[in-house]
C-alpha positions as CSV (number, residue, x, y, z in Angstrom):
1,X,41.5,40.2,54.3
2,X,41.3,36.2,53.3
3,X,42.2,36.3,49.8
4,X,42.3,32.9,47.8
5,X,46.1,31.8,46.4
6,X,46.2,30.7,43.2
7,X,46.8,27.4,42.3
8,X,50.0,27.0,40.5
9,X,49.8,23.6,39.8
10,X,47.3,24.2,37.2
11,X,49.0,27.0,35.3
12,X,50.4,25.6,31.9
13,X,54.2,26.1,32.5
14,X,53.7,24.6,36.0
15,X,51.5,21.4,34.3
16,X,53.9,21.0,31.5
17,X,57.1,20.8,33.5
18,X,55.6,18.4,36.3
19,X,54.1,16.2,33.3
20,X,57.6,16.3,31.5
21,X,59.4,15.4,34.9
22,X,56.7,12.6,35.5
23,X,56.9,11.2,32.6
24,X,61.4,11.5,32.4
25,X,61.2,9.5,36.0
26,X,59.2,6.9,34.3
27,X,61.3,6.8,31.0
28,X,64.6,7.0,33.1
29,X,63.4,4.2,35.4
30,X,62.2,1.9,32.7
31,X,65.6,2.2,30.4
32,X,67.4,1.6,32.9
33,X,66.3,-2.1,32.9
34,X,67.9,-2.3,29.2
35,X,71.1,-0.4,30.1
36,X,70.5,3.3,28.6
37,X,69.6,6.4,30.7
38,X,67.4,9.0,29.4
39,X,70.1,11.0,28.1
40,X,71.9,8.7,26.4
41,X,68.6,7.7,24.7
42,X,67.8,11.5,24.0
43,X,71.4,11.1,21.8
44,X,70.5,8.2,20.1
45,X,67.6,9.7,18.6
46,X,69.1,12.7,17.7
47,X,71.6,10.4,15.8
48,X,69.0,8.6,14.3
49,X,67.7,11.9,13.0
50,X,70.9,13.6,12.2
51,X,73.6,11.3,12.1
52,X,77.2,13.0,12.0
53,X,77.0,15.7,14.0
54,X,79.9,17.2,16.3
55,X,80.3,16.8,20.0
56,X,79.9,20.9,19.6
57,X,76.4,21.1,17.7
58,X,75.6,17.8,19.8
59,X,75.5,19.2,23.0
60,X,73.6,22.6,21.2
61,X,71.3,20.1,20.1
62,X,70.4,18.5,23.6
63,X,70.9,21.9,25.2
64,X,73.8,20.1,27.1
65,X,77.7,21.0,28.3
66,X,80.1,20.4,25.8
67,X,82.4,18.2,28.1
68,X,78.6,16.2,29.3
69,X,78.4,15.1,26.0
70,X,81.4,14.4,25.9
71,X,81.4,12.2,28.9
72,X,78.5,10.4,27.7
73,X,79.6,9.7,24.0
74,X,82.8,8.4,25.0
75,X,80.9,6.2,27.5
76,X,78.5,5.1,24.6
77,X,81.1,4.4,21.8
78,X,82.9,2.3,24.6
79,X,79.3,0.3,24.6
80,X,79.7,0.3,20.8
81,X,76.5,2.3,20.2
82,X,78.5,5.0,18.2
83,X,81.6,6.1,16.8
84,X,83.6,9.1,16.0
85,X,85.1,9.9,12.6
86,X,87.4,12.9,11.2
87,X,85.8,15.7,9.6
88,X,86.1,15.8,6.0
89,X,87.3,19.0,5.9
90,X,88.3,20.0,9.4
91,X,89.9,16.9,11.3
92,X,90.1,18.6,14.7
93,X,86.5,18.1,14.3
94,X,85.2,14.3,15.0
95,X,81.6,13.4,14.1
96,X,79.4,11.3,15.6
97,X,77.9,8.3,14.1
98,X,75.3,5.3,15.0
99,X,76.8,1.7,14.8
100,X,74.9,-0.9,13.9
101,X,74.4,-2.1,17.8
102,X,72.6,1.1,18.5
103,X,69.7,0.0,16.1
104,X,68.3,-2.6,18.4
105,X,68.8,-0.5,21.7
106,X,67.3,2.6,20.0
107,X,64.2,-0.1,19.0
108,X,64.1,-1.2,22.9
109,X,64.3,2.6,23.7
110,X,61.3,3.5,21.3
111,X,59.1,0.5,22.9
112,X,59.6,1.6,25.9
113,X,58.9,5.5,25.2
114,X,55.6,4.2,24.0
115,X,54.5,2.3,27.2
116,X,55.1,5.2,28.9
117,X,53.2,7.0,27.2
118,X,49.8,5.0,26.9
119,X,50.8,4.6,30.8
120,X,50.8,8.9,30.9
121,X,47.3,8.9,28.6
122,X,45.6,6.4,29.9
123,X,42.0,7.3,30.2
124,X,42.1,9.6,27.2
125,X,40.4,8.7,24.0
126,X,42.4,8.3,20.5
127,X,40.6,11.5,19.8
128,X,41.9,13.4,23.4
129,X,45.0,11.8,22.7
130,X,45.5,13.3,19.1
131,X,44.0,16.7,20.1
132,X,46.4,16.9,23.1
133,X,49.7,16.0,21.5
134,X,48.4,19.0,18.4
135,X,47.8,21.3,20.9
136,X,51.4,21.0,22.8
137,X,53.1,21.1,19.1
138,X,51.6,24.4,18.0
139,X,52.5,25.8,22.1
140,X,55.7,24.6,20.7
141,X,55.6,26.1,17.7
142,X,54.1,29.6,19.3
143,X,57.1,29.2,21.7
144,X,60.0,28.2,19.2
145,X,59.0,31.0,16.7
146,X,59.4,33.5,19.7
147,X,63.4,32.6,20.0
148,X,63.5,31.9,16.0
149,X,61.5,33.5,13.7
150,X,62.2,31.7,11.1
151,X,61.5,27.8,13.0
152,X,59.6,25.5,10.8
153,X,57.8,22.6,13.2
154,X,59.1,19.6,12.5
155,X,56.7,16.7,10.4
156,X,55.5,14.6,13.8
């Protein structure tokens, strides 16, 4: 009995994950010519986005250990790219904050994130390219509202 396997690598979870970790070796290898990893540039735009959060909602954020983040923020406010400061109303609690420095890194970060990207869709027409990247947000949106009910996509 010679039945055909399937071919995994064309499933969408299999496709999605290989593209991600395609593209994240790319990223990572490119930021590291400006001094950032991927991580460290994945908490700079969170920051940029929602400056002042905790280590605590941080690391929920990034889906990360609390102590990583910690690690890696108090390696990035030693590079001056952040700092902490007290709670208002809970000082146990330091929130985190971009400095000025992390503007220009962050900028470098974003060029870079789109390079890799026209490298990842090149061949594809502005028209593939916009009916690719709508298609991934509402899998995301399908996927998010399955854990959260009440998710709201965010305005890309």
């Amino acid at each position: 009995m010679d039945m055909k396997k399937p071919d995994f690598t064309q499933r969408f979870g299999f496709l999605v994950n290989d593209v991600a970790r395609l593209h994240g070796r790319r990223f990572d290898q490119r930021v590291r010519e400006i001094g950032l990893t991927r991580a460290q540039c994945r908490v700079l735009g969170t920051l940029y986005m929602r400056d002042g959060q905790s280590q605590a909602a941080l690391a929920e954020l990034l889906e990360q250990t609390p102590m990583a983040i910690a690690r890696m923020t108090d390696r990035m406010e030693a590079a001056g790219w952040l700092r902490r400061e007290p709670h208002p109303d809970d000082r146990r609690i330091k929130l985190l904050f971009l400095n000025d420095a992390a503007e220009g890194a962050l900028r470098e970060a974003m060029r870079i994130g789109d390079s890799v990207q026209a490298e990842a869709l090149a061949g594809l027409s502005d028209d593939e390219t916009s009916q690719l990247l709508a298609l991934l947000q509402k899998a995301r949106t399908n996927l998010a509202q399955l854990e959260r009910p009440e998710y709201v996509p965010p305005d890309d």
